[in-house]
N, C-alpha and C positions, 0 to 999 in steps of 0.2 A: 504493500500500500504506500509506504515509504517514497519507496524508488518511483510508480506509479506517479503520484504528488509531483515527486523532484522531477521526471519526466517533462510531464505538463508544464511548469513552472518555467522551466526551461522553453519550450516552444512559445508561449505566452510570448515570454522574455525578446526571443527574435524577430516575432511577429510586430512586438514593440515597436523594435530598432529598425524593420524594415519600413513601418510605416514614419517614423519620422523621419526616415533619412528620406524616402520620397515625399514628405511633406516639407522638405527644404530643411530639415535640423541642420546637415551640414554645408548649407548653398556657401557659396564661394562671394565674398562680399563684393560689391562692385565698387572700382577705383573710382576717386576722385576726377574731376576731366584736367584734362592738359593743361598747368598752367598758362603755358605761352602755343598760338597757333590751334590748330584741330584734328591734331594727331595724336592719340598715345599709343606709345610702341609697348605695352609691358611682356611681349616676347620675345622682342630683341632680335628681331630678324631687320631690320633699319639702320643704315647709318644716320650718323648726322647729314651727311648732303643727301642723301634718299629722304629723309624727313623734311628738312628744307625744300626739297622740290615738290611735295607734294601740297605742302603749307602753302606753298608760293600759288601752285593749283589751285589750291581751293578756293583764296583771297580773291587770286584773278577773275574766279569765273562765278565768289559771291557779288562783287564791285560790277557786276552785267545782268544780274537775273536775281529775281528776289522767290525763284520759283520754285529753288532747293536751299536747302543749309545743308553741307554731307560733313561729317565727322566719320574717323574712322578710330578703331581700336583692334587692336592685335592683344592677346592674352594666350599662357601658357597653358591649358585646363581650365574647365570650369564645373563645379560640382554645383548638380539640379540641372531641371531644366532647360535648356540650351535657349529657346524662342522666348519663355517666359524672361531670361536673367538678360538679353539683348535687350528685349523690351522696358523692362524695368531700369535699363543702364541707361537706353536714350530718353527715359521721362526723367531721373534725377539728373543725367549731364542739362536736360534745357536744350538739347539742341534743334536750332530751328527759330523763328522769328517770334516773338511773343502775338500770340489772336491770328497768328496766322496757320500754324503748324504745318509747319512745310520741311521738318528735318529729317534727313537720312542720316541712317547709321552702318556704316559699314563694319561687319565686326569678324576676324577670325581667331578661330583656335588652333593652332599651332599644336597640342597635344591631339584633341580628339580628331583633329582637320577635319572640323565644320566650319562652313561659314553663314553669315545671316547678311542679309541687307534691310532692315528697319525701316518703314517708310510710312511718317503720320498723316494721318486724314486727310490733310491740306494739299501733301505733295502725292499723293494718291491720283490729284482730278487729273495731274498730267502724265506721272512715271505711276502708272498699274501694280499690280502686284505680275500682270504676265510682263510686263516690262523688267521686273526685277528678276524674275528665274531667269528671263533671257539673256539678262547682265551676268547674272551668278552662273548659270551653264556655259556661255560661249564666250565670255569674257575674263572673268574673275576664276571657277576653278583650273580651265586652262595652263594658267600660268603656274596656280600655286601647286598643279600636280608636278609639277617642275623644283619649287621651293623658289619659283620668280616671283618675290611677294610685292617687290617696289615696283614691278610690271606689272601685275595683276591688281593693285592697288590703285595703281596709276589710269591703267585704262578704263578700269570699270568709273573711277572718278568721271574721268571725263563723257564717258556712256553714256550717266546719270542727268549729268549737267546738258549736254547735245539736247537728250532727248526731249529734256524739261524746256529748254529752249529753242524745240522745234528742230535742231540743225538735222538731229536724224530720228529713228527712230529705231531702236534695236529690234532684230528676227524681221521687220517689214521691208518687204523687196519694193526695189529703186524702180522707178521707170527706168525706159532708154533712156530720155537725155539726162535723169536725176543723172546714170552711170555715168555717164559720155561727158557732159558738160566742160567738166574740168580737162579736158583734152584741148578742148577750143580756147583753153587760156594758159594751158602749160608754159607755153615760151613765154610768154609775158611774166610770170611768176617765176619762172627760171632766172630771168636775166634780173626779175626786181633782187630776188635772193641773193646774187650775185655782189649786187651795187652792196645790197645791204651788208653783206660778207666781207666786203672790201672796209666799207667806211667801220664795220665792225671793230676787226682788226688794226685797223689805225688807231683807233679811238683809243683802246686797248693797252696796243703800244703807248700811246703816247703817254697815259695813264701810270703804266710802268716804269717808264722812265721818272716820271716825276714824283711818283713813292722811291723808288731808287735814291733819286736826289735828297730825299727826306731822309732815309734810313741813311746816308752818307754824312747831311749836316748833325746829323743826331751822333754819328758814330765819331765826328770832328769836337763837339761838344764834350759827351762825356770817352773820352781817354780809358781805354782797357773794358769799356762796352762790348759785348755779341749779339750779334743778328741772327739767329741758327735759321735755318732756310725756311720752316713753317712756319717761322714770324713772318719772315720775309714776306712769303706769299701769300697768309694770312691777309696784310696791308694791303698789298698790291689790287688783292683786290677788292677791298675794303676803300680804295682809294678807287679804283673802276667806277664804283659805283654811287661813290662820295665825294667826288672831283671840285665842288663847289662849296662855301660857307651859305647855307641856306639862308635867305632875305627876314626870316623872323627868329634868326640866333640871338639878335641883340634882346630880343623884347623875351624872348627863354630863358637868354644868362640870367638878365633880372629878376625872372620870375623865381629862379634857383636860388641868388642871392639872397633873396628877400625869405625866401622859404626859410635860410639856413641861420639866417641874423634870430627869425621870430623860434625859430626852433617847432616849425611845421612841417608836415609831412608832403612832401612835393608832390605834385600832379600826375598821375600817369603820366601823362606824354610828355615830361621836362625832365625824368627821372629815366636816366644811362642806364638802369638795370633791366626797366621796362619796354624801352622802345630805344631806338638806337641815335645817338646824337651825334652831329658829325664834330668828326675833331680836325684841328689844324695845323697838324704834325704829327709828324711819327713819334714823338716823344710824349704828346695829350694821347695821341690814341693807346698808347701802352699799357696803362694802369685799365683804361675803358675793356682793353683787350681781356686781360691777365681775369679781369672780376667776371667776365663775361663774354668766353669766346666767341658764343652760336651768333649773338647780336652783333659783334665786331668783327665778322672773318667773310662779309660779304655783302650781299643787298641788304639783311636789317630786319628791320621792323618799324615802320612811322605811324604815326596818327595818322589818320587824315584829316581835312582841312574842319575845324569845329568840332572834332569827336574822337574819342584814342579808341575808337573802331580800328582793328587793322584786316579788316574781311573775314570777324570770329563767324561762326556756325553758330556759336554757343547766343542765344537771344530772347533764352525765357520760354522757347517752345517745351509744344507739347500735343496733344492730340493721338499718342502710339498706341493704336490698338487692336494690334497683331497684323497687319499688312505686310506685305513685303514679300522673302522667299528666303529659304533656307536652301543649302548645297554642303555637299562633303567633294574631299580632294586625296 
């Protein structure tokens, strides 16, 4: 009777543990969102210039279309539910415009290799849910059956945004001239790429040289100084794309100054940690550098003009309730 008892007792017991673990006992908590940009890598399949360029994506092609917000997240495993814990990630990140709900979320798992594409109410009227498997089958796990994730990230990005913005529209076949069109203007786009390649390159150079001449007068300055080479290039091109003292530095410095006298907390957009400020030598830009690589080793980060908007995703949305499409790789 004993044993009988202990028996039972025991199955009770597992039946327990099964039903809470499927009732989410041990769900897997969801991160925090990106501090800077709308990308988080937490599996580490990203470089910094793979993040970067997808950041720069997104900003680009929020600043034209108010008709997605796409955030993306990479994660190593997730315990629970896979569509439930995407869902619940993109209604605590906000991603999406606030009363508009128009964000997508692009999300993989790297351990179980599923992926989701999240897509709320708003951004539904235009990118479907058959719009989304057709990103996630022909686009998105493609690449990742590869382990091409800043490819497969990259394109289905831009998929997203086309589609939303009419340029195409994924799985639907082109007329003739939709295909053809771009034949009738190839030379012309060739030779424009060309000029633009050319003046590219100069511009480049000359850019180069004149960080060059900084890291020289800096090297003339402080005596027994080193420039080890990914400084070097760090600036250069740092200096590419900063070639100028911006026309509202003066009314910035001030506004830092006056910050630092009253012992205030500075502005987003006047604050070198937050968004990138330009410096005017290689010897200001160094300490900027040193605190703050990602913001000092290339294009940046700026407000825009009225607002330290820098093209986030992240905007108060909401609306997610279960749209989209799930995919394994």
């Amino acid at each position: 009777m004993t044993r009988s008892r202990a028996l039972i007792g025991a199955v009770f017991l597992s039946l327990a543990t099964f039903c809470l673990s499927a009732c989410g006992g041990d769900r897997t908590a969801i991160p925090d969102p990106p501090a800077h940009g709308n990308v988080l890598d937490q599996a580490d399949v990203l470089n910094d210039d793979d993040e970067r360029a997808l950041n720069q994506r997104i900003d680009e092609r929020n600043a034209h279309t108010d008709g997605a917000r796409v955030a993306i997240l990479t994660i190593d495993g997730v315990d629970g539910d896979w569509e439930d814990w995407t869902r619940d990630a993109a209604e605590q990140w906000g991603i999406g415009d606030k009363d508009k709900d128009n964000g997508i979320l692009i999300a993989v798992d790297t351990d179980d290799r599923v992926t989701r594409i999240e897509v709320a109410d708003g951004a539904r009227e235009t990118f479907t849910d058959d719009d989304a498997s057709t990103v996630t089958e022909d686009v998105l796990e493609p690449a990742l059956e590869d382990d091409h994730y800043v490819q497969g990230l990259s394109d289905a990005t831009r998929a997203i945004y086309d589609d939303v913005q009419g340029i195409s529209s994924p799985g639907k076949e082109q007329g003739f001239w939709e295909k053809n069109a771009i034949y009738l203007a190839l030379g012309t786009i060739l030779f424009l790429l060309l000029i633009v390649a050319l003046l590219y390159r100069y511009s480049k150079r000359r850019m180069y040289r004149k960080a060059d001449r900084e890291i020289s007068e800096y090297l003339r300055e402080n005596p027994g100084a080193e420039v080890d080479p990914e400084t070097r290039k760090a600036f250069r091109t740092y200096r590419f794309n900063h070639p100028r003292r911006p026309g509202d530095e003066d009314e910035r410095e001030r506004r830092r100054e006056e910050a630092r006298k009253n012992g205030e907390e500075l502005d987003p957009k006047d604050d070198p940690q937050v968004f990138t400020q330009y410096a005017s030598s290689f010897g200001a830009w160094l300490p900027l550098y040193a605190a703050s690589p990602t913001l000092y080793s290339g294009s940046g980060t700026h407000p825009s003009s009225g607002s330290v908007s820098s093209g986030t995703s992240f905007g108060g949305g909401a609306g997610f309730s279960g749209g989209g499409a799930t995919g394994s790789f």
